[in-house]
N, C-alpha and C positions, 0 to 999 in steps of 0.2 A: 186543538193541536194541529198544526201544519201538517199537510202532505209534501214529503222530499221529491224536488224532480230527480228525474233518474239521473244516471251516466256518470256526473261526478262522484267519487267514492264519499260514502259516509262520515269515513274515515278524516278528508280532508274538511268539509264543510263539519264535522266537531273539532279539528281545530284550531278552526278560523273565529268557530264562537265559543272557546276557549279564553281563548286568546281575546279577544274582543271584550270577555265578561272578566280579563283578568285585569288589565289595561285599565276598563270603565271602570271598576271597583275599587283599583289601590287609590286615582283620583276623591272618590269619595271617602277612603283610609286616612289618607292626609289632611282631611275636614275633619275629621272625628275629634282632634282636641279644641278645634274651636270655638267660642260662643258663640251665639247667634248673633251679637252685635259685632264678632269680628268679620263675619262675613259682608262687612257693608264699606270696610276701613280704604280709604285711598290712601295713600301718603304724599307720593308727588306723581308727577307723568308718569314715569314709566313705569309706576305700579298699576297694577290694576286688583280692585275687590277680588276675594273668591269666591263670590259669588255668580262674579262675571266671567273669571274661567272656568265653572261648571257650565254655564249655559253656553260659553262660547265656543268649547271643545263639543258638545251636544248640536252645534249650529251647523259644524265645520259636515256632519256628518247630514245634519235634514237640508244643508242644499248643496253640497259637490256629492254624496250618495243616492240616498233612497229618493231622490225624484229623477235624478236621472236613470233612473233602473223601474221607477213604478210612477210613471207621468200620472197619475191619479192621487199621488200621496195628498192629504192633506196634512198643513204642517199644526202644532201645537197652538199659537196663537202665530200668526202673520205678520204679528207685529214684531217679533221678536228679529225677524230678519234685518232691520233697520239697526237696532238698541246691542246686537250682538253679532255683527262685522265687524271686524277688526282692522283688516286696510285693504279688502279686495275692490278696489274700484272701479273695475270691471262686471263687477256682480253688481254692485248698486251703491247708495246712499249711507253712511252710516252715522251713528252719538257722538260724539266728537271723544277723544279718547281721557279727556282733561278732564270729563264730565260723568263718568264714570263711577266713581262713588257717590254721585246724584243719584244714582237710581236703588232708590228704596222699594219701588215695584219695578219689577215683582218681586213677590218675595223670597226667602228661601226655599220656603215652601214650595213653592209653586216652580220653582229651578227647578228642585229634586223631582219633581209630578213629570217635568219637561224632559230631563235627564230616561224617567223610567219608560216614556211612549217612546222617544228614539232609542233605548234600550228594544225593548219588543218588537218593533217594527224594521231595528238590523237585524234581530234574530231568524223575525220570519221572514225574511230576503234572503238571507244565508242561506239558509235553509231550502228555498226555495227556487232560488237562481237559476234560469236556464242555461245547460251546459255551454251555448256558447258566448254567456257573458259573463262566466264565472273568472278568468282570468283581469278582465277588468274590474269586476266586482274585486277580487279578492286585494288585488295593486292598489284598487281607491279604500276599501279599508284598511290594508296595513298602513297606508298614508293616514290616514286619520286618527291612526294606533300610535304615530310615532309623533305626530303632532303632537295629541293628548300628553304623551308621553314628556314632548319639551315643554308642555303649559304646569307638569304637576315641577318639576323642577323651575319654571317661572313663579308658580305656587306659593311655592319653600321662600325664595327669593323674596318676595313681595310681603310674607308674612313677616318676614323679620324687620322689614324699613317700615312694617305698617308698627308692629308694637315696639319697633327702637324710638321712634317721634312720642311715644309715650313716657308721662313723667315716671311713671311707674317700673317701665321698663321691665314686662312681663315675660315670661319663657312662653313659648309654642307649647314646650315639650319640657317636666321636670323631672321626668327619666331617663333625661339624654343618657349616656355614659360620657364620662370628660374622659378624652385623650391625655394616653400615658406615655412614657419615651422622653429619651434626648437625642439631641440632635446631635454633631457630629463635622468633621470636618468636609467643605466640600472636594471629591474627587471629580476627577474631569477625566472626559472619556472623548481621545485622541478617535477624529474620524476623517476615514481618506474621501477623496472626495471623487467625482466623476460625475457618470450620465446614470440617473436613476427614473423609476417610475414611482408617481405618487397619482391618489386617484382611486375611485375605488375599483375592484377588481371582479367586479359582478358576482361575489361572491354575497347572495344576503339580500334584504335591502340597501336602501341608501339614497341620499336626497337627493334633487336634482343636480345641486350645485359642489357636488361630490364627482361630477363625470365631466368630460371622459378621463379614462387615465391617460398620463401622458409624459412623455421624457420630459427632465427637469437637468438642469447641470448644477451640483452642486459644490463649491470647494473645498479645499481640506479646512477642517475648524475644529474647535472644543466644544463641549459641553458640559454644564457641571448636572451631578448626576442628582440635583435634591434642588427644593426650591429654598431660596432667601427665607430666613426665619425672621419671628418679629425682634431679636434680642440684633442680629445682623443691621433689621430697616432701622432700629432706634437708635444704634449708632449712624446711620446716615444724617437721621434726626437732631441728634445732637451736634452734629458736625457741621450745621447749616444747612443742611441739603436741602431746607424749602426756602433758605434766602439766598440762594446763588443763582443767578441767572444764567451763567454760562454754563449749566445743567440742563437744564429746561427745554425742549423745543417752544417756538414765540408762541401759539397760541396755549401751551401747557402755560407756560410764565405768563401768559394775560390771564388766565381764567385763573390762576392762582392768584394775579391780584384784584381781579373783580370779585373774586368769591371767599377769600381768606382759604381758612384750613395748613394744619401745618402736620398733621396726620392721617395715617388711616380711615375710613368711613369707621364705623363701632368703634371706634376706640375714646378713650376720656378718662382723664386722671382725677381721680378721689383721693382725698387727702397726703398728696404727693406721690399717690402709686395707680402704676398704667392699669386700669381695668379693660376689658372687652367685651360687647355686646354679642350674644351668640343665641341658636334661637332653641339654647336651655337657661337664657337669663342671662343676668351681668356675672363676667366670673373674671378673676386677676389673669392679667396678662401672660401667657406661660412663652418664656422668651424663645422657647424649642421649638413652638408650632411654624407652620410657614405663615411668612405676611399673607394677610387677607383683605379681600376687598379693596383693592387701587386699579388707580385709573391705569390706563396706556404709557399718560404721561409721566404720572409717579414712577411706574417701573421701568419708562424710558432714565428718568433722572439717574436713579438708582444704578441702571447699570452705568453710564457716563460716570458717575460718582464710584465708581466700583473698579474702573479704567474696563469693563466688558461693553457687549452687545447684547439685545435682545436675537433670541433666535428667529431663523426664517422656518415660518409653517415647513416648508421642503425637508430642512434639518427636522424638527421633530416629527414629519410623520415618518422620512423613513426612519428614525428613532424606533416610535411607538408600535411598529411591524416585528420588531424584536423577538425572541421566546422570552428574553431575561423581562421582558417590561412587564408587571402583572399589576395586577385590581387590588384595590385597597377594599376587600368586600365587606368588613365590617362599618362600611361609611355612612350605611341606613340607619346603625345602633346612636351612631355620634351625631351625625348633621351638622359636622364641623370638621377641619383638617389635622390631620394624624401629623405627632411631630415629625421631623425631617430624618430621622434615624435610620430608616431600612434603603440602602440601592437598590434601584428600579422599577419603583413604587412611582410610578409615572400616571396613572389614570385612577379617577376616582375621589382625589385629593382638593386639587387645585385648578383651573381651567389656567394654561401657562399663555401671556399675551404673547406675541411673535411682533415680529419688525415686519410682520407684510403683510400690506391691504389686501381684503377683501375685495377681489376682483374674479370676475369669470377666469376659467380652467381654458384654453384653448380649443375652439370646438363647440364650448357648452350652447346648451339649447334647451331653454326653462320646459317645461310642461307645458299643453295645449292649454288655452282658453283661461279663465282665471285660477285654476292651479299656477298657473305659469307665475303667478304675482308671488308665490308663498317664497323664493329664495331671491332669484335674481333682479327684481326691482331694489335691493338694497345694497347691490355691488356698488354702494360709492360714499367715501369718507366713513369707511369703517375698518377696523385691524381686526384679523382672525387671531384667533385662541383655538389650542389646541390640546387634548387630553381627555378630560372629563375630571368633574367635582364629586364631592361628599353626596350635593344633592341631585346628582346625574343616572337616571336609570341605567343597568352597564348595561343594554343593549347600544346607546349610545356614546362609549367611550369607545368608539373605534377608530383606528387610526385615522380612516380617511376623513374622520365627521369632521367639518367645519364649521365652528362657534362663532360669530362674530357681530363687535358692540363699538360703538362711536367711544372714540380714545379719551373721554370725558367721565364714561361710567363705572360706577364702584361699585352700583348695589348689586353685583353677580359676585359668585365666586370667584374672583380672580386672583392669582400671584402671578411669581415673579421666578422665573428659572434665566439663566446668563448664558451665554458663551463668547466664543473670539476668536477668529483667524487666528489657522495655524501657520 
């Protein structure tokens, strides 16, 4: 049993390793339906094994923590450092990311061995820390809490494209609950416009690329107050809307005809009726749910086809600052989106794409040394999303979090919310 250094209270080093053992455990919660052969499944790039984000949320912490705090650590195997980088290029070397479900070793087994020494070894640091590097210590593990946190929700993601590529087309989970409800007409919520602040407000955590706050101008506009349903996208469907060009931005309209598709990701009609792919199995299309899974560009078209706009990140977070906007809390039970019935049911659901890039905040200034790679090396040719999903921890549906995915990708939770100059 460790001996506690003094000074810092008891009080906060238990619950840091609270927190820390609550964090590293619901990760391993959301393996428990898997077989042992799903843990090896790639499907395309941007999945990755889950067996690779056990070890590589394990990595994030044996080299940005306990060696910079115990230059003596030795790590689990050395090798691992290479096979489970992810894209710090600053740190070193890494498997190429395509290559990934290649790796049969090590095994599960031997993850979970790897998962339990960096378990023990942040315990007895926590624990241990001198008082005057327990503020860094405690900032570099909540960083690593909130990482883990976006990998179990990368998790969820990657599980479903790993067994939708299956002829089978298996559930994760056959105790989801299936979402009940209709949908409803959309109401629009008249907003005046001016000089506001967006950004976080140091209140909490929050990621680099969430700061500084800072005045935005924003003009008067609408918004509707529920996302696009699928029974709304299938008449867009039916209406041509994947064979008109003058919808489209060019490279949406090129990559729709290099790549075909004239629907949703999950989606696929069985003997003349829409089914959808969910990750409790194939279940019929419920026309009330909001559309799921589209790209940037689809629910660019969509709105064009709709005579609206996609909103700007600026519009929905001061949105999402609201009292009325609340958590869809039951979204753990589902692992799917709640129909569009309830006003103000903004987080939780759906990640909403926005009309504006992914670019540094005014000001910003990544993290020192290779932390500094984990947000701002990706500020280019990406669109932010804003809100929070079914499969989104609600620590992270806050207003200021910024989601954001190259305007090609489906396999995330994404819809589709409108608005339009007033």
């Amino acid at each position: 049993m460790s001996m506690r250094a003094p000074g810092v209270t008891e009080t906060r080093r238990d619950a840091l390793v609270a927190e820390f053992e609550r964090v590293r455990g619901y990760t391993e919660t959301l393996c428990q339906p898997l077989a042992i052969d799903d843990y090896q499944l790639q499907s395309i790039v941007q999945t990755s094994p889950p067996k690779w984000h056990l070890a590589h949320v394990s990595w994030f912490f044996e080299t940005f923590v306990l060696p910079h705090f115990r230059p003596d650590y030795q790590p689990f195997d050395p090798r691992f450092d290479y096979i489970f980088n992810s894209y710090y290029y600053t740190h070193g070397a890494m498997h190429p990311r395509s290559e990934r479900g290649l790796l049969s070793r090590p095994t599960v087994e031997e993850v979970y061995r790897y998962r339990a020494q960096v378990n023990d070894r942040m315990r007895e640091l926590i624990e241990t820390v001198d008082d005057t590097q327990w503020d860094e210590l405690a900032f570099r593990v909540t960083l690593g809490l909130n990482h883990e946190e976006q990998h179990q929700e990368l998790l969820l993601m990657d599980v479903k494209h790993n067994f939708f590529v299956n002829p089978l087309k298996p559930a994760y989970r056959d105790d989801l609950k299936i979402p009940r409800g209709e949908s409803r007409s959309i109401r629009w919520l008249e907003r005046a416009g001016g000089t506001f602040q967006i950004g976080h407000d140091n209140e909490g955590f929050a990621f680099d690329n969430e700061t500084p706050r800072h005045d935005v101008l924003i003009r008067d506009h609408r918004l509707a107050d529920r996302f696009i349903t699928n029974g709304e996208y299938l008449a867009f469907i039916d209406d041509g809307g994947y064979d008109n060009p003058a919808l489209w931005l060019s490279d949406g309209w090129a990559l729709l005809q290099r790549e075909g598709g004239r629907h949703p990701l999950y989606w696929a009609q069985e003997d003349g009726h829409w089914m959808q792919f969910t990750l409790g199995g194939m279940r019929a299309l419920n026309l009330h749910e909001p559309v799921c899974h589209i790209s940037f560009y689809e629910a660019d078209a969509y709105a064009r086809w709709a005579g609206k706009r996609l909103p700007l990140e600026s519009e929905l977070e001061t949105l999402l600052v609201e009292p009325a906007v609340r958590s869809n809390a039951a979204g753990s039970e589902r692992l799917h989106p709640a129909p569009a019935g309830d006003a103000g049911q903004w987080v939780d659901t759906l990640w909403a794409w926005t009309g504006s890039p992914y670019i540094a905040y005014p000001g910003f200034r990544p993290l020192a040394d290779s932390m500094g790679e984990y947000n701002g090396k990706f500020m280019s040719s990406q669109m932010v999303l804003k809100g929070g999903c079914c499969a989104t921890p609600h620590g992270h549906a806050r207003a200021s979090y910024r989601n954001f995915f190259y305007p090609d990708e489906r396999w995330a939770f994404t819809g589709l919310r409108l608005a339009e100059n007033a």
